[in-house]
N, CA, C and O of each residue as an XYZ file, in Angstrom:
304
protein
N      91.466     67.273    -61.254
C      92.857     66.907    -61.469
C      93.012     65.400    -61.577
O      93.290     64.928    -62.679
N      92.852     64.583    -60.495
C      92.407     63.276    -60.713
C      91.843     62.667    -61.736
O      92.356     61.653    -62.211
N      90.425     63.329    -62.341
C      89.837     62.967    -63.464
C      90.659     62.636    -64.822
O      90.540     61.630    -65.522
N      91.673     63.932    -65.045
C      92.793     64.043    -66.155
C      93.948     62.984    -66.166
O      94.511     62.470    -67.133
N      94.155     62.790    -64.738
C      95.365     62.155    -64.707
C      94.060     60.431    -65.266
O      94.127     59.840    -66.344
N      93.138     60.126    -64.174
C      92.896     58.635    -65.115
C      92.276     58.820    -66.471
O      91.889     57.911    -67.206
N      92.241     59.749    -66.645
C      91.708     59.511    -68.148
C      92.778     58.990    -69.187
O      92.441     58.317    -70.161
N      94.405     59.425    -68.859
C      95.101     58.466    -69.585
C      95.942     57.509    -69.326
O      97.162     57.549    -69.482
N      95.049     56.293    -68.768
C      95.162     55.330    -68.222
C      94.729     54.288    -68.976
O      93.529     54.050    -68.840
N      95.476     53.417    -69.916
C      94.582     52.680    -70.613
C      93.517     51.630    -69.690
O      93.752     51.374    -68.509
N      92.611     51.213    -70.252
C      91.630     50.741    -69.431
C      91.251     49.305    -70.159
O      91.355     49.196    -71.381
N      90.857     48.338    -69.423
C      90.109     47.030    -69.847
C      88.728     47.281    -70.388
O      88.347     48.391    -70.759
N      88.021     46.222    -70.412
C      86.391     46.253    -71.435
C      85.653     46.631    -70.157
O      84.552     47.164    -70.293
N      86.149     46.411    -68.878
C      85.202     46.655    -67.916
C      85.091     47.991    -67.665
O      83.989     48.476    -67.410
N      86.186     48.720    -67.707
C      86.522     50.174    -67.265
C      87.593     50.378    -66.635
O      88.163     51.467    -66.567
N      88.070     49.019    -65.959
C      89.395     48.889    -65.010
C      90.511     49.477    -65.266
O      90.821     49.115    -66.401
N      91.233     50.127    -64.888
C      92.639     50.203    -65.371
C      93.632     48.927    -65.877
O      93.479     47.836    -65.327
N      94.325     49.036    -66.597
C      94.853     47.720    -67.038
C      96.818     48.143    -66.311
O      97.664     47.411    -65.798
N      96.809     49.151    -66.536
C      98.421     49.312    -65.746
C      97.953     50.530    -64.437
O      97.046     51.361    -64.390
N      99.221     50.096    -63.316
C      99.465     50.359    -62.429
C     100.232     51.827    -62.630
O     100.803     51.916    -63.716
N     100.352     53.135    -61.656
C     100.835     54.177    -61.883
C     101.202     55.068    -60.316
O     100.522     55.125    -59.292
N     102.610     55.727    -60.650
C     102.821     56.134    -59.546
C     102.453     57.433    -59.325
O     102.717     58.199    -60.251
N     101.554     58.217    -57.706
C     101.364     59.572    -58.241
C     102.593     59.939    -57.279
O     103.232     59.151    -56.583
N     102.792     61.486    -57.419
C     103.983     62.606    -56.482
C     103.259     62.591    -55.581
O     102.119     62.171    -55.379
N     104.226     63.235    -54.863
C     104.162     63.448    -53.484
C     103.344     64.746    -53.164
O     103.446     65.210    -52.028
N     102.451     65.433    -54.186
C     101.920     66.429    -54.373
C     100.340     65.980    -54.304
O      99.441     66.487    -53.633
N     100.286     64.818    -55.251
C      98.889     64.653    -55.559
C      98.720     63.598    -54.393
O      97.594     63.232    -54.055
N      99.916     63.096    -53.762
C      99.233     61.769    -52.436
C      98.783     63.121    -51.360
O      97.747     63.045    -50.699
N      99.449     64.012    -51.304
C      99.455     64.879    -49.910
C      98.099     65.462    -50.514
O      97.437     65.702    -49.504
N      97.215     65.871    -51.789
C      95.915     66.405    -51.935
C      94.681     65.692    -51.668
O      93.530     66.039    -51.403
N      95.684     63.846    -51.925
C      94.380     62.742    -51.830
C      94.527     62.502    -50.638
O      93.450     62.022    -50.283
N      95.441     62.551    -49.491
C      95.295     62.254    -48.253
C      94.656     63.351    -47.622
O      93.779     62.985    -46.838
N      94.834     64.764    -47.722
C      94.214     65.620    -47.238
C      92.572     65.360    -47.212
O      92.025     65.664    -46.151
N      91.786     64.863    -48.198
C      90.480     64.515    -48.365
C      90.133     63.813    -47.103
O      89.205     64.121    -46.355
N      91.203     62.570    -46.902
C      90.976     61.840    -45.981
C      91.544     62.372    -44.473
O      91.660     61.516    -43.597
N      91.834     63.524    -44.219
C      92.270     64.651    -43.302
C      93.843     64.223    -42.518
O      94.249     64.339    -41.362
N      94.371     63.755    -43.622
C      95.839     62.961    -43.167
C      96.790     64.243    -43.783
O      96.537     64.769    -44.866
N      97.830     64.618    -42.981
C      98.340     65.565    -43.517
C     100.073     65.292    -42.690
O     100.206     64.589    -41.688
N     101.128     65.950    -43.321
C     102.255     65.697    -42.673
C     102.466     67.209    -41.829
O     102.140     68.353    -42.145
N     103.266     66.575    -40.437
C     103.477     67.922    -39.783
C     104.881     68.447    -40.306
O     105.515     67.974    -41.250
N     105.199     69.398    -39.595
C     106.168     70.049    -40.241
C     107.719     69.438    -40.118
O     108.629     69.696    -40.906
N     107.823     68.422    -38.750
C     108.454     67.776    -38.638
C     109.002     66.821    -39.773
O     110.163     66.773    -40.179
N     107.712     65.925    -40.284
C     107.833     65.458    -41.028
C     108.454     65.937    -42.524
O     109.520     65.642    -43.065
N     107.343     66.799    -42.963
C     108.007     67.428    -43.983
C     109.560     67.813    -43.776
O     110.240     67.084    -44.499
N     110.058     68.380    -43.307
C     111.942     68.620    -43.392
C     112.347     67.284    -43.544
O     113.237     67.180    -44.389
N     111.889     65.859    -42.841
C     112.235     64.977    -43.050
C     112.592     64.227    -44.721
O     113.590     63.721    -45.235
N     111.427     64.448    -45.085
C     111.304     64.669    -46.317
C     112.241     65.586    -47.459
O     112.701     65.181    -48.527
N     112.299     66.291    -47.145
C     113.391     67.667    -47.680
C     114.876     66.681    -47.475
O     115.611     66.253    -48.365
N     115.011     66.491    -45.826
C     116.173     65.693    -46.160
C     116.792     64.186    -46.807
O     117.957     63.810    -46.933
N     115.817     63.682    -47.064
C     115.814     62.318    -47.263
C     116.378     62.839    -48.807
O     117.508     62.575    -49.217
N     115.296     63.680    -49.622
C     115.900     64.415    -50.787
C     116.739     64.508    -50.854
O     117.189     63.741    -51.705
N     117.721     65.315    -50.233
C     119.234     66.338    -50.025
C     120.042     65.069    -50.035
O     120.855     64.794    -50.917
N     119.794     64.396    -49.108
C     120.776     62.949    -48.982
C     120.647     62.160    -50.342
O     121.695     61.803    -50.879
N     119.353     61.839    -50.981
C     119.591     61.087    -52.202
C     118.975     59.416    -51.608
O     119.130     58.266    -52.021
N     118.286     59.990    -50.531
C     118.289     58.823    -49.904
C     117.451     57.250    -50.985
O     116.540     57.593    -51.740
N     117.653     56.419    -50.973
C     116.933     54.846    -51.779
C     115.949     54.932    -50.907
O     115.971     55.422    -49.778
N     114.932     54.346    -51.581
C     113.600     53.684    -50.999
C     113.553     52.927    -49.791
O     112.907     53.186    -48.775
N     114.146     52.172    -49.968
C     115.173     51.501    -48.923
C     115.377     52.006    -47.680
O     114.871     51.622    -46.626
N     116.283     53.043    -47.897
C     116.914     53.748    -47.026
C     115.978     55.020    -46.003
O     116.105     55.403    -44.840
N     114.871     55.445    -47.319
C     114.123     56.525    -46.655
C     112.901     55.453    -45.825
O     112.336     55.878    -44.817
N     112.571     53.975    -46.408
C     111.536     53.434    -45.330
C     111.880     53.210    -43.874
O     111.214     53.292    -42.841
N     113.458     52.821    -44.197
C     114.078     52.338    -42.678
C     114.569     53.740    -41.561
O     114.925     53.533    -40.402
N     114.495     55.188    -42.204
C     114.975     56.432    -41.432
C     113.352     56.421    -41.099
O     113.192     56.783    -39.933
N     112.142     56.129    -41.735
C     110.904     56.669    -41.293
C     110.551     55.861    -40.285
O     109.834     56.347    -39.410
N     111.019     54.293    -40.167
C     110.747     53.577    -39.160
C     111.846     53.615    -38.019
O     111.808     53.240    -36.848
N     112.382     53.933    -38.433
C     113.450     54.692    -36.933
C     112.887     55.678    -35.998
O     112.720     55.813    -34.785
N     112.701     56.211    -36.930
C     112.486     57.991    -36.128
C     110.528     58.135    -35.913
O     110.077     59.230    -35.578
N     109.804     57.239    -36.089
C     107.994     57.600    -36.011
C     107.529     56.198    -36.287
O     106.372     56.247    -36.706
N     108.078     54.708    -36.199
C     107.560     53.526    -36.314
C     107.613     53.448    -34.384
O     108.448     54.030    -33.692
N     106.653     52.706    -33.955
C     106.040     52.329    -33.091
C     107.066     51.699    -32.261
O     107.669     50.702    -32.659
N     107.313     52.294    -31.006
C     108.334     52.046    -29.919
C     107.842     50.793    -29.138
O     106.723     50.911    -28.637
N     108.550     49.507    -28.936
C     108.328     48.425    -28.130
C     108.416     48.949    -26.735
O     109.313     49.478    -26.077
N     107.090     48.596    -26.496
C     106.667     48.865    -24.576
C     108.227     48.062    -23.942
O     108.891     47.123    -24.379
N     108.359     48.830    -22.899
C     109.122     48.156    -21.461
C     108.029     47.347    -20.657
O     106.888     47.799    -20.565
N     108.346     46.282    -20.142
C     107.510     45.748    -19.088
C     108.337     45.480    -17.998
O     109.538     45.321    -18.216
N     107.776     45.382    -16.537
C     108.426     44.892    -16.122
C     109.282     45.786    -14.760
O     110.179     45.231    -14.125
């Protein structure tokens, strides 16, 4: 699947890709799976809703760092 998708990719003299390309959220969740990264189910609805809402890029980075970005320790 991968193979197809760079094959139409125009390419430089080296072999490089010459433009940049975005994949879905289908083919990141098949290429992360390789790397055994997967979303829980939590996540996923998150996802579903960010959809439903219409949410901006923007908007869906700052709900993901709300709700699963890294909580500042208490000291003290």
């Amino acid at each position: 699947m991968i193979s197809s998708i760079m094959g139409n990719i125009p390419k430089t003299k080296n072999g490089r890709a010459r433009e940049s390309f975005t994949i879905g959220r289908e083919g990141f969740a098949k290429i992360s799976a390789v790397e055994g990264v997967r979303l829980s189910a939590d996540m996923k609805q998150a996802f579903r809703e960010f959809d439903s809402k219409g949410l901006s890029p923007e908007e869906r980075r700052r709900e993901i760092v709300r709700r699963y970005g890294k909580k500042p320790t208490q000291t003290g």
